[in-house]
N, CA, C and O of each residue as an XYZ file, in Angstrom:
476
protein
N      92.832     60.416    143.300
C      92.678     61.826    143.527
C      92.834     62.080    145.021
O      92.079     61.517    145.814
N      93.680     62.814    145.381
C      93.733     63.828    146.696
C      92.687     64.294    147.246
O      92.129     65.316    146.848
N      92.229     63.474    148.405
C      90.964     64.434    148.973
C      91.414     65.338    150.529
O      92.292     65.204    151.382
N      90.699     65.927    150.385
C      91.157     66.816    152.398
C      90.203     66.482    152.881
O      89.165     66.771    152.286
N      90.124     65.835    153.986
C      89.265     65.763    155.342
C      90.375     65.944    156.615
O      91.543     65.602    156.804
N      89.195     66.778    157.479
C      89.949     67.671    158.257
C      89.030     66.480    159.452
O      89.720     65.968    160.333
N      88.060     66.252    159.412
C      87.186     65.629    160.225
C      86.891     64.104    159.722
O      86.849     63.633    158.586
N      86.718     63.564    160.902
C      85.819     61.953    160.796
C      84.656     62.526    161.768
O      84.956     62.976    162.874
N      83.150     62.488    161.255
C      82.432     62.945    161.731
C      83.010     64.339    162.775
O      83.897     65.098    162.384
N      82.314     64.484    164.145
C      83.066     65.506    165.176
C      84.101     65.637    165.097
O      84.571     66.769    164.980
N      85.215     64.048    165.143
C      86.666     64.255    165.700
C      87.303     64.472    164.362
O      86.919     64.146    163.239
N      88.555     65.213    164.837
C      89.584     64.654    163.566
C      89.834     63.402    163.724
O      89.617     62.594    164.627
N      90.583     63.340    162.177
C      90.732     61.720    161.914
C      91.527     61.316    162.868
O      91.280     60.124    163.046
N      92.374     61.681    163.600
C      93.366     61.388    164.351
C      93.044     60.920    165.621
O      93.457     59.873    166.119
N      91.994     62.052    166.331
C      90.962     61.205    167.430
C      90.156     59.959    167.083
O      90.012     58.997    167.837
N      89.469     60.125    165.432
C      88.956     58.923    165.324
C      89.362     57.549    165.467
O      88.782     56.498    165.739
N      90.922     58.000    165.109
C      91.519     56.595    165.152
C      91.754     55.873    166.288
O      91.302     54.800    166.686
N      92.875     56.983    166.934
C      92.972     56.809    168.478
C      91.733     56.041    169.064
O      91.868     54.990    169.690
N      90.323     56.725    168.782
C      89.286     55.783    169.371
C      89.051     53.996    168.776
O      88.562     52.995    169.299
N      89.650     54.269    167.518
C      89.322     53.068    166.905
C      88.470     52.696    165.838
O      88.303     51.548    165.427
N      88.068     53.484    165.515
C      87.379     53.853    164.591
C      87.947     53.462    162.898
O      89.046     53.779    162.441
N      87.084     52.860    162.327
C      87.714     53.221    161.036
C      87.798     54.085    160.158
O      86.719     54.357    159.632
N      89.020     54.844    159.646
C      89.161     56.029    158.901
C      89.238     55.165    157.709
O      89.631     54.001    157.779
N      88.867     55.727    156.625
C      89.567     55.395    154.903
C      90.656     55.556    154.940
O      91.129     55.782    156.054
N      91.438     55.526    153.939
C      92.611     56.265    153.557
C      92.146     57.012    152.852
O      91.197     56.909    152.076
N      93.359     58.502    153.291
C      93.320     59.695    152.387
C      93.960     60.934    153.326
O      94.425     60.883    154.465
N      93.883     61.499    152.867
C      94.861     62.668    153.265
C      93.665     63.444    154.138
O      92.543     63.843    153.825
N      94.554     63.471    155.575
C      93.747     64.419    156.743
C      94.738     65.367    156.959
O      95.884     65.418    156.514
N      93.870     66.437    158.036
C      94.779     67.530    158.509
C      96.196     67.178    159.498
O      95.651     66.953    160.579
N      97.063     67.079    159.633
C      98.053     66.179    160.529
C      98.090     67.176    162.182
O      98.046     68.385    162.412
N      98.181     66.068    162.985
C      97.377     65.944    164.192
C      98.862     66.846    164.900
O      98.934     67.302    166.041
N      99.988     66.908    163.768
C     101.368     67.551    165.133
C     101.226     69.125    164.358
O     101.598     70.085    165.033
N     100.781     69.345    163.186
C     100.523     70.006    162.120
C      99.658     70.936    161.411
O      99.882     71.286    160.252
N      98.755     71.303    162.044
C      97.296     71.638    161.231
C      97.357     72.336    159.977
O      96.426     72.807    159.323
N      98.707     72.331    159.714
C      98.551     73.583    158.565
C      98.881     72.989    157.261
O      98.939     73.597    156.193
N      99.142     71.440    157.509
C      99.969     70.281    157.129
C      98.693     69.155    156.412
O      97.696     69.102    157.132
N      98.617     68.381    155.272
C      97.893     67.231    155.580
C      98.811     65.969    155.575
O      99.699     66.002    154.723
N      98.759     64.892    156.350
C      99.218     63.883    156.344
C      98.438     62.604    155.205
O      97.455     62.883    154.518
N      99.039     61.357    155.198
C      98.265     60.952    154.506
C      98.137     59.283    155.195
O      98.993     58.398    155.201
N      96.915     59.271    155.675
C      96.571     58.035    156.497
C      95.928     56.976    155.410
O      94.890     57.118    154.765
N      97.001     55.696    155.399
C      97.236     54.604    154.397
C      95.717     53.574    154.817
O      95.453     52.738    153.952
N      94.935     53.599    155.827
C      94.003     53.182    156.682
C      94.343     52.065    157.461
O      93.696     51.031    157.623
N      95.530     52.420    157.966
C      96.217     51.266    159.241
C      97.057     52.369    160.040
O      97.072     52.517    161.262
N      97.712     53.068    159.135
C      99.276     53.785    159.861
C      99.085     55.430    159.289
O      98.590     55.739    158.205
N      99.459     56.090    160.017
C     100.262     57.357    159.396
C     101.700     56.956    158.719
O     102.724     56.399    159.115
N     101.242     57.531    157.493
C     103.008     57.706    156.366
C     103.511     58.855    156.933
O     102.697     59.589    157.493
N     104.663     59.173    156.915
C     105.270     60.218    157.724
C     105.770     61.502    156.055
O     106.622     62.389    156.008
N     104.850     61.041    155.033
C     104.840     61.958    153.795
C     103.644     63.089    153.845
O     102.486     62.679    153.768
N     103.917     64.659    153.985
C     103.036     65.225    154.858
C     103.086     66.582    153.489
O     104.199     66.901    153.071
N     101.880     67.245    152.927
C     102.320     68.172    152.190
C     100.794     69.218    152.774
O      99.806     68.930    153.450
N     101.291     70.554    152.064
C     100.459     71.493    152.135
C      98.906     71.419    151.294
O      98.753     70.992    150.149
N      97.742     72.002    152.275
C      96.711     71.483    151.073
C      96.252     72.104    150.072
O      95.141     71.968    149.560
N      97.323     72.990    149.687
C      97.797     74.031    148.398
C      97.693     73.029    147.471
O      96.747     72.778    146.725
N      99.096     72.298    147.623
C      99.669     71.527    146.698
C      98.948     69.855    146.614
O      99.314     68.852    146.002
N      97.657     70.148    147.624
C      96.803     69.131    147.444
C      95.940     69.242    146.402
O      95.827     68.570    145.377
N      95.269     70.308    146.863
C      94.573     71.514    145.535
C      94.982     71.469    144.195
O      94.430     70.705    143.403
N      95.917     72.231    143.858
C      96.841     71.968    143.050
C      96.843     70.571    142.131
O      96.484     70.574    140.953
N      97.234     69.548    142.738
C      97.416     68.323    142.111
C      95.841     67.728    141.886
O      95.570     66.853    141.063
N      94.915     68.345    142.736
C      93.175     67.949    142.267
C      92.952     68.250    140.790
O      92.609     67.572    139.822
N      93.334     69.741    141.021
C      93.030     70.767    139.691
C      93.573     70.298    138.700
O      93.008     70.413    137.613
N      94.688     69.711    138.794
C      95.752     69.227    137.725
C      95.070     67.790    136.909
O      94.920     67.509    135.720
N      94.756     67.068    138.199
C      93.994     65.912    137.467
C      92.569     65.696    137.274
O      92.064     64.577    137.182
N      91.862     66.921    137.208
C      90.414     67.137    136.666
C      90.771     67.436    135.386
O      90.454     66.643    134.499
N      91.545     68.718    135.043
C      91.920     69.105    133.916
C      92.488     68.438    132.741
O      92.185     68.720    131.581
N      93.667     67.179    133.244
C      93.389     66.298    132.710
C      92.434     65.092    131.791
O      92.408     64.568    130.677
N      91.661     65.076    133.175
C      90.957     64.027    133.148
C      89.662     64.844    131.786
O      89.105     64.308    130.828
N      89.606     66.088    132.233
C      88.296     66.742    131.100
C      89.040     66.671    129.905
O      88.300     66.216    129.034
N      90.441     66.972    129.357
C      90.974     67.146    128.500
C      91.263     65.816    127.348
O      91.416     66.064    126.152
N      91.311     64.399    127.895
C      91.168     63.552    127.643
C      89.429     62.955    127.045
O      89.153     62.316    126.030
N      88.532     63.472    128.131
C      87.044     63.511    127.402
C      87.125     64.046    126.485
O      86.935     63.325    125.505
N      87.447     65.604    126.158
C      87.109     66.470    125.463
C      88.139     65.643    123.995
O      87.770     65.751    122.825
N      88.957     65.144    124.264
C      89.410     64.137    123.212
C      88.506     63.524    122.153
O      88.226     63.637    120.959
N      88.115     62.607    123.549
C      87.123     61.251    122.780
C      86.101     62.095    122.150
O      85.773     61.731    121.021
N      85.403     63.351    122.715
C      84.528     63.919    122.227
C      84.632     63.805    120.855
O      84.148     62.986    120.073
N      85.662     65.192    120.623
C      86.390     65.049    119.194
C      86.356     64.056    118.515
O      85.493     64.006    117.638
N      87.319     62.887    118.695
C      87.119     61.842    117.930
C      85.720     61.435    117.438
O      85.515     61.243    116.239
N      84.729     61.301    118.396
C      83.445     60.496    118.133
C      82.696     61.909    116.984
O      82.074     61.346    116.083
N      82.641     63.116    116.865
C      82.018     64.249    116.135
C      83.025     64.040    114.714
O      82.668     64.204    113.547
N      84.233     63.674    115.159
C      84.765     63.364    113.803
C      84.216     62.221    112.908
O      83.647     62.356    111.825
N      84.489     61.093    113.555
C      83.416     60.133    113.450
C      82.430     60.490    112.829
O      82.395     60.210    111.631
N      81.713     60.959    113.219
C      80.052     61.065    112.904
C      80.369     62.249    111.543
O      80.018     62.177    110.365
N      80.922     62.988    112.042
C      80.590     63.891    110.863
C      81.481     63.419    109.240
O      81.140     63.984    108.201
N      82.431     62.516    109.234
C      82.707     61.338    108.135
C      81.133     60.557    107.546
O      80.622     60.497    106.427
N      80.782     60.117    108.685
C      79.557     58.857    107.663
C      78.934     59.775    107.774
O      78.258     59.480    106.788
N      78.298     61.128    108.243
C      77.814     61.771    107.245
C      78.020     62.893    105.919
O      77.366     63.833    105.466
N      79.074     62.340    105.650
C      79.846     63.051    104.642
C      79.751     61.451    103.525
O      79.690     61.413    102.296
N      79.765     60.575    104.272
C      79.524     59.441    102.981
C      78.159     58.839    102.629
O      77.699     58.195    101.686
N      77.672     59.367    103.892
C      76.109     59.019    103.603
C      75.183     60.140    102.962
O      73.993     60.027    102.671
N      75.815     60.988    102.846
C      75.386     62.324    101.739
C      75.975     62.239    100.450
O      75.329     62.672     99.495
N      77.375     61.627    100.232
C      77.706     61.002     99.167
C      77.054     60.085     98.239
O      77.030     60.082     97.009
N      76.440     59.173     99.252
C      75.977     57.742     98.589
C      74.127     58.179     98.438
O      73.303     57.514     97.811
N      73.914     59.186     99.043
C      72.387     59.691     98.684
C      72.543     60.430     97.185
O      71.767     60.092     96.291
N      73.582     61.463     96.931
C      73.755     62.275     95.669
C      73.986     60.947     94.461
O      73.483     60.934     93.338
N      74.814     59.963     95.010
C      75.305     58.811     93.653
C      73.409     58.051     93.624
O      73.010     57.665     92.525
N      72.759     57.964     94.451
C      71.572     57.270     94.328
C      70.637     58.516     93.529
O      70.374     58.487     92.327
N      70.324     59.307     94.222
C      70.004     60.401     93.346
C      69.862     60.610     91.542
O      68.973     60.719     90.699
N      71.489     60.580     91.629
C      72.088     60.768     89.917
C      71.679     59.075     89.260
O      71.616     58.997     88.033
N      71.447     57.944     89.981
C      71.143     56.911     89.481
C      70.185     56.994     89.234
O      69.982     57.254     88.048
N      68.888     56.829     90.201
C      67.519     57.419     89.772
C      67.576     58.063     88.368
O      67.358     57.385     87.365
N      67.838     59.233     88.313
C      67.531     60.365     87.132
C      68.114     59.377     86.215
O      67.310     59.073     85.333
N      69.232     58.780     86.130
C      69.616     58.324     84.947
C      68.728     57.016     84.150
O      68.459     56.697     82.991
N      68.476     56.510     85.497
C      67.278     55.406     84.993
C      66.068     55.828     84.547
O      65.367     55.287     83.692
N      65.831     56.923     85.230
C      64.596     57.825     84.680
C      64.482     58.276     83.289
O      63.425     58.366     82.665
N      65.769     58.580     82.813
C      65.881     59.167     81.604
C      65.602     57.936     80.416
O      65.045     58.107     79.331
N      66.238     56.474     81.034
C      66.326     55.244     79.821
C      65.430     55.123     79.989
O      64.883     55.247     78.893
N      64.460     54.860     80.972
C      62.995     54.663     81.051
C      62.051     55.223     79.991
O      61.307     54.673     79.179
N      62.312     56.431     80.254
C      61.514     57.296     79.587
C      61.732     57.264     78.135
O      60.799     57.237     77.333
N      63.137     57.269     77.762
C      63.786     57.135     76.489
C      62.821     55.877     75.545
O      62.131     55.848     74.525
N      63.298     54.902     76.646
C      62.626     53.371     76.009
C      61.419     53.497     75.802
O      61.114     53.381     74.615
N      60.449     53.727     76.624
C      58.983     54.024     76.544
C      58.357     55.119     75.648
O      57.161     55.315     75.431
N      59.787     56.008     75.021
C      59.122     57.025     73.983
C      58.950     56.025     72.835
O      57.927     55.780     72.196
N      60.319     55.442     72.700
C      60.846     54.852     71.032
C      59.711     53.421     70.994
O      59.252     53.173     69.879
N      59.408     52.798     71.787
C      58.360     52.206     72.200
C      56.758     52.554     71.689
O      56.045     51.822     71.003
N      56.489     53.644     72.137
C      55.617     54.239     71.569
C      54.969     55.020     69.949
O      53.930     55.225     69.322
N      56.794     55.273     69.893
C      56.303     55.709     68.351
C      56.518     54.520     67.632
O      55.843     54.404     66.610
N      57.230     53.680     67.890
C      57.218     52.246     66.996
C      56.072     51.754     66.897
O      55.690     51.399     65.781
N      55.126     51.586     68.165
C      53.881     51.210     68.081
C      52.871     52.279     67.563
O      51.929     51.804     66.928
N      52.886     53.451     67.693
C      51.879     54.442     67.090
C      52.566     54.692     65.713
O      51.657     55.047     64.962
N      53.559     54.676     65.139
C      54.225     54.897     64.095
C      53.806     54.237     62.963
O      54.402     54.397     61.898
């Protein structure tokens, strides 16, 4: 990601360096340029210099991205989830209807049971 720093602490990066200082790499304000950012590799100036419009710009571009791709996985994982619980509400209704049905032979057996013996 494209960052703007206009400053290293007080100085611009450009004094910083000059002093000796270590800058990161990343895109500063350019020292022949101000209206310009350059992009200091953290040894050299690249002589590849753009507006910090189109610095902006390319930030915005790859946040939006970058959320749009979450907002993906999101999806996927709610899909996910909302499947096993679509089979785990399945497999509660088939347990359910098993119960009752055993309930019913149960009961069945234990009638005919009963009148055989009270019969």
């Amino acid at each position: 990601m494209a960052k703007r720093f206009s400053q290293v602490g007080s100085r611009s990066a450009a004094q910083a360096i000059a002093a000796g200082e270590k800058v990161p790499a990343g895109w500063y304000t350019s020292a022949e340029d101000p209206s310009l950012a350059q992009y200091w590799d953290g040894s050299t100036w690249l002589t590849d210099t753009r507006s910090f419009d189109s610095l902006v710009n390319a930030n915005v571009q790859e946040v939006l991205s970058r959320l749009y791709k979450h907002s993906e996985s999101q999806a996927k994982a709610l899909s996910s989830i909302q499947t096993n619980t679509t089979i785990l509400a399945f497999l509660a209704i088939i347990s359910a209807v098993g119960s009752l049905i055993v309930g019913i032979y149960v009961g069945s057996v234990l009638s005919n049971l009963s009148s055989a013996i009270g019969g």
